[in-house]
Every structure is written in structure tokens, then in C-alpha cells.
C-alpha positions as CSV (number, residue, x, y, z in Angstrom):
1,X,-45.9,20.5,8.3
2,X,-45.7,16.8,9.0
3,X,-44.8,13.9,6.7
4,X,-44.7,10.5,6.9
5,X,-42.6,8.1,5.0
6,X,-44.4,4.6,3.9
7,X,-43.0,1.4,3.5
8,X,-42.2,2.1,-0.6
9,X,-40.4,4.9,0.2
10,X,-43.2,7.4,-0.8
11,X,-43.1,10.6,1.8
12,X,-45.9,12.4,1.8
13,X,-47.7,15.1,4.2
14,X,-49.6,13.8,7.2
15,X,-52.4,16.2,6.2
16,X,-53.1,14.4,3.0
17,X,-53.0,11.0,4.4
18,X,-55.5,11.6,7.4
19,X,-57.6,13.3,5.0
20,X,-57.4,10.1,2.8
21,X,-58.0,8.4,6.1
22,X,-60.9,10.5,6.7
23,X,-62.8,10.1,3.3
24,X,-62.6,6.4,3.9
25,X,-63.7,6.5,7.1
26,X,-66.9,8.5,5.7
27,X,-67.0,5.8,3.1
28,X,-65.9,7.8,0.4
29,X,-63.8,5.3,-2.0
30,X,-61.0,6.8,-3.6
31,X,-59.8,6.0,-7.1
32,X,-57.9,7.0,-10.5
33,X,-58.5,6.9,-13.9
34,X,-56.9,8.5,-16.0
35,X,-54.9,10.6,-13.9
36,X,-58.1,12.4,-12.6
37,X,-58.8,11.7,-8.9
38,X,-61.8,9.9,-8.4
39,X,-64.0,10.3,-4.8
40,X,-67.2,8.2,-5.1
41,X,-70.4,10.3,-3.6
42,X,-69.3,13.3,-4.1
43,X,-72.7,14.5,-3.4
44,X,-72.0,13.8,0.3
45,X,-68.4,16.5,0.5
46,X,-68.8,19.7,2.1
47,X,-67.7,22.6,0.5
48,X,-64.4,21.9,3.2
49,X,-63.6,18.7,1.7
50,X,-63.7,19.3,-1.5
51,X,-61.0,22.5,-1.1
52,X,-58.8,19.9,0.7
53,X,-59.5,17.5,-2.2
54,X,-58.3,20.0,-4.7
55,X,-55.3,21.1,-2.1
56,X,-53.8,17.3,-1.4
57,X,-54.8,16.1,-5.2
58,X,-51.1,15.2,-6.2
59,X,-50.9,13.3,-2.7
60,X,-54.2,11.6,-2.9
61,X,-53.4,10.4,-6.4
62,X,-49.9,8.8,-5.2
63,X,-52.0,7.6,-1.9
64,X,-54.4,5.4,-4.4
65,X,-51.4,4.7,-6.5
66,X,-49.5,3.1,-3.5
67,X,-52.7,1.6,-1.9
68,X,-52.8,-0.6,-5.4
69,X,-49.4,-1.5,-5.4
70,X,-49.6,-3.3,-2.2
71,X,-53.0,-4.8,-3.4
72,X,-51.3,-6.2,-6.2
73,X,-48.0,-7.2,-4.0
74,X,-50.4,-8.6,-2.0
75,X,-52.1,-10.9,-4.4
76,X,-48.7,-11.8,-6.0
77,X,-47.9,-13.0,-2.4
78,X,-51.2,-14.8,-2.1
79,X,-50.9,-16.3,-5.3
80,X,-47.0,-17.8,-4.7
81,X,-48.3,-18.9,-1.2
82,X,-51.3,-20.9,-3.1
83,X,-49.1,-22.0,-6.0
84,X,-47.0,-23.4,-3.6
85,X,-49.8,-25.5,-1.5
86,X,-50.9,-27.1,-4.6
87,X,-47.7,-27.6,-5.6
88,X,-46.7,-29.4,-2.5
89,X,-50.2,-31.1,-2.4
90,X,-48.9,-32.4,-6.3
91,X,-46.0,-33.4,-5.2
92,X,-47.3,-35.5,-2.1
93,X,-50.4,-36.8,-4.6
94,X,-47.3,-38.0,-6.5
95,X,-45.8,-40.0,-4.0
96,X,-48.7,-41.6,-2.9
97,X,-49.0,-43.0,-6.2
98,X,-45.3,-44.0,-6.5
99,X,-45.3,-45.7,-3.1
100,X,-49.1,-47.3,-4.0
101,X,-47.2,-49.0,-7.3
């Protein structure tokens, strides 16, 4: 068996991520709630994917759990980059007026 290690440190099996890959790709949305594993429509698995599902669970659980950490590491670095623009707009707003005095 192969297993990758992400950027977090989180190693997990390469069977569980491509199947994560693979869901998306058939625009299945994974999520959590709860702890339960959540596959949006499910209608759509084959008998195959969900057995995988229930085989890579654990995985796919810390797989959602990482993909929202980086969305929210994301957004704090959006937000600091944006904080920081207006902040230097402010600042330069600020001279303007000293300089226009």
C-alpha cells in the first residue's frame, strides 16, 4: 500500500485520496457533520463506491477535515492580504490629507 504525506503532516493511503479525488471528479461533494461522513447524491454510488466509502471512512473524514483547514488558512491569508491594502490605502488617504493641509 501507498501513502502520501500532505503538507500538514497528515499521511494517509493513496487509495483513499484518489478515491476522494474520484468522487469529486463525479461531482460527489464531500462533507462532515457530526463526525458522520457526508457524500452528496448518493443516489448516483454504485454498490463499488459505496464499500470503498465504508472501507477509507476514517481517511475520507481527515481528507474533508484537512481540505477545511486550508480553506480557512486560506481565507485567514486572504483576509491579512486585504487588511493590509486598506490599511496601506488608509495610511496613504492619510498623507494626502496631511500634505493637502
Amino acid at each position: 500500500m501507498m501513502f502520501t504525506t500532505l503538507r500538514s503532516g497528515l499521511t494517509l493511503p493513496d487509495a483513499a485520496i484518489l478515491l476522494a479525488i474520484d468522487l469529486e471528479r463525479r461531482q460527489h461533494r464531500l462533507s462532515a457533520k457530526d463526525g458522520a461522513l457526508l457524500v452528496s447524491d448518493g443516489s448516483r454510488l454504485t454498490v463499488d463506491d459505496r464499500a470503498q466509502i465504508r472501507t477509507w471512512k476514517s481517511q475520507l473524514l481527515a481528507i474533508v477535515g484537512y481540505i477545511a483547514e486550508q480553506q480557512v488558512l486560506e481565507l485567514i491569508e486572504r483576509l491579512k492580504a486585504l487588511l493590509a491594502t486598506e490599511l496601506l490605502s488608509a495610511m496613504r488617504d492619510f498623507e494626502r490629507e496631511e500634505i493637502a493641509v
